[in-house]
Phi, psi and omega in degrees: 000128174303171169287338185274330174261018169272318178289325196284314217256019174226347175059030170044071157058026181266146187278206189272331191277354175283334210282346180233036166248138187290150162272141224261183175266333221247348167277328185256006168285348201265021179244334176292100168264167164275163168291349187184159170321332192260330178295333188301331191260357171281120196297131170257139178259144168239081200302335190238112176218155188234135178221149148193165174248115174268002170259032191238307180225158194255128173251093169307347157270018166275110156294115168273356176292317193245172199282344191259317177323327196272017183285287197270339199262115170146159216266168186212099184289196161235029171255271166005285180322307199312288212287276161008326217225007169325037245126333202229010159082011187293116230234264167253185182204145182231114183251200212230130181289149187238070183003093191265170169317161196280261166354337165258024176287326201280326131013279168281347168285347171277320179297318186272307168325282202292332151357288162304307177311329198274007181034015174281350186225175169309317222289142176220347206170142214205108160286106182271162170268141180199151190230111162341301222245355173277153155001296176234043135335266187335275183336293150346275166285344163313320198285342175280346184318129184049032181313127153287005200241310182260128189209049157172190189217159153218165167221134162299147170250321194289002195265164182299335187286327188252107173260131134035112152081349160302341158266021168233024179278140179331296206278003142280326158328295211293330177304308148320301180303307185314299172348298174322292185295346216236347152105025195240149161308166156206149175249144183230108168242136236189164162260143193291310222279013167295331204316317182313288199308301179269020122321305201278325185268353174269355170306285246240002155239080225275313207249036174234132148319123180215137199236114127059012190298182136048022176052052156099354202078022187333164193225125192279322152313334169306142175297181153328304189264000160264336140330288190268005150291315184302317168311316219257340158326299173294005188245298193299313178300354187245011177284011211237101194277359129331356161219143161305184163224136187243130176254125202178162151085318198295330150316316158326339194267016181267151201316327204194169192269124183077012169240120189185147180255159174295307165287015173261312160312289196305316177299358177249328185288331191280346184269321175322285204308310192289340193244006146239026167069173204255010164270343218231011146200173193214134179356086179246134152290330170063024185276150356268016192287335170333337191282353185275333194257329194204144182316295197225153180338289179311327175302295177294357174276326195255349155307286203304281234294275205322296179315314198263015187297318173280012208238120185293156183315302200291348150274004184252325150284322196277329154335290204268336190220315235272320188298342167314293187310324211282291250254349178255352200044077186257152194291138193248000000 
């Protein structure tokens, strides 16, 4: 029996009465090593890091009100990233827009571009924010064509403003489909029981690059059987070689921070690697929303690493670095 199939049918050596108990994270972390010197020294890109200043932008779907507001709410910088990311070989980072109020996009899109210019941090490269389906899209987006910097777009989908089929109404396909011509991405960030639908809109936009969030947003809370719609959903959706997978994020869905089992974790990650291959997808941290899921940053890095141990190094490179470089043409 492999090590990888020792972790899906064992929960990393917990017995059957432990096996329906939730686990701390620091419990099952604290054995996680890499497998060998070289998986340890492989340079990571981070597709997804989230930075912001709240006296600069307003995220309105952050609540200081609630246990993930008192998490999250106060800024997190990239002298923060630094330290976060200490230790762990993170190379570049690209980052991901934090769904700022609709008036702060160009804002925030100015903010990080210069970021990026200033080669003082990882940051190298940017998923900016836009919305498809508006008016002044088109106008909008034009201005990133060959961007060196910027090189896709998102709009959160999973929020109450985007209900069931907003992403196949006419003006966000055309909106998507521009992307496309302009040579930039979109990331779907999405409900998992959604997944059909955006079968359907990656259908009918053949020539835009699409990535993926969070292996879908898989949910560490699904029963049994929503597991296995969400299996066989990410399996029809990764038959579309036009999109990625960014494996992130999905920790952040456990009942409380830091109770989540490692075999639940594997089983979503090892099934993403098998049904879009190992070109097709790549590393994101979600820091700081990762924080909702694990004390620190290193606890999920060292999570992946422990699931992926047995997955040869060059799949465990092209996951953490080589499919990144390639696939945003990020400086090597």
């Amino acid at each position: 029996m492999t090590r990888r199939e020792f972790l899906v049918m064992s929960g990393v050596g917990m017995t059957t009465a432990m096996m329906d108990l939730p686990v701390r994270a620091e419990q099952v972390l604290s054995s996680s090593t890499p497998s060998s010197k070289e998986s340890a020294m492989i340079p990571i890109v981070d597709t997804h890091q989230h930075l912001w200043d709240l006296s600069k932008f307003r995220l309105a779907w952050l609540d200081p009100n609630t246990d993930a507001g008192k998490i999250l709410g106060h800024n997190f910088t990239p002298k923060e990233y630094e330290e976060a990311t200490r230790g762990l070989n993170v190379v570049k980072a690209v980052y991901m827009e934090v769904d700022v109020v609709p008036e702060q996009q160009q804002a925030e899109a100015d903010y990080i571009i210069a970021l990026c210019e200033s080669g003082k941090t990882p940051t190298c490269a940017a998923v900016v924010s836009g919305r498809p389906a508006a008016d002044n899209f088109a106008a909008y987006v034009r201005q990133f064509k060959d961007h060196k910097y910027v090189k896709g777009l998102r709009q959160v989908l999973h929020v109450k403003d985007t209900p069931p089929g907003y992403c196949l109404q006419p003006a966000f396909i055309r909106g998507i489909r521009l992307l496309g011509e302009l040579g930039l991405s979109f990331d779907l960030c999405i409900r998992p029981a959604e997944l059909p639908d955006y079968v359907k809109l990656i259908d009918q936009c053949p020539h835009t690059r699409f990535i993926l969030d969070h292996c879908g947003n898989a949910d560490l809370k699904h029963t049994r059987e929503q597991r296995e719609k969400w299996k066989k959903d990410i399996a029809e959706i990764a038959k579309r070689k036009h999109i990625v997978c960014k494996v992130s994020g999905f920790l952040a869905s456990a009942p409380k921070r830091g109770e989540w089992k490692l075999e639940d974790v594997a089983d979503i990650v090892h099934h993403t690697l098998d049904v879009f291959g190992p070109d097709r997808v790549m590393f994101g941290g979600d820091w700081p929303v990762c924080l909702l899921g694990v004390e620190k940053y290193a606890d999920w890095v060292n999570a992946l690493k422990e699931v992926i141990r047995d997955r040869p190094e060059e799949v465990q490179r092209k996951l953490f670095h080589d499919n990144a470089v390639k696939f945003y043409g990020l400086p090597k």
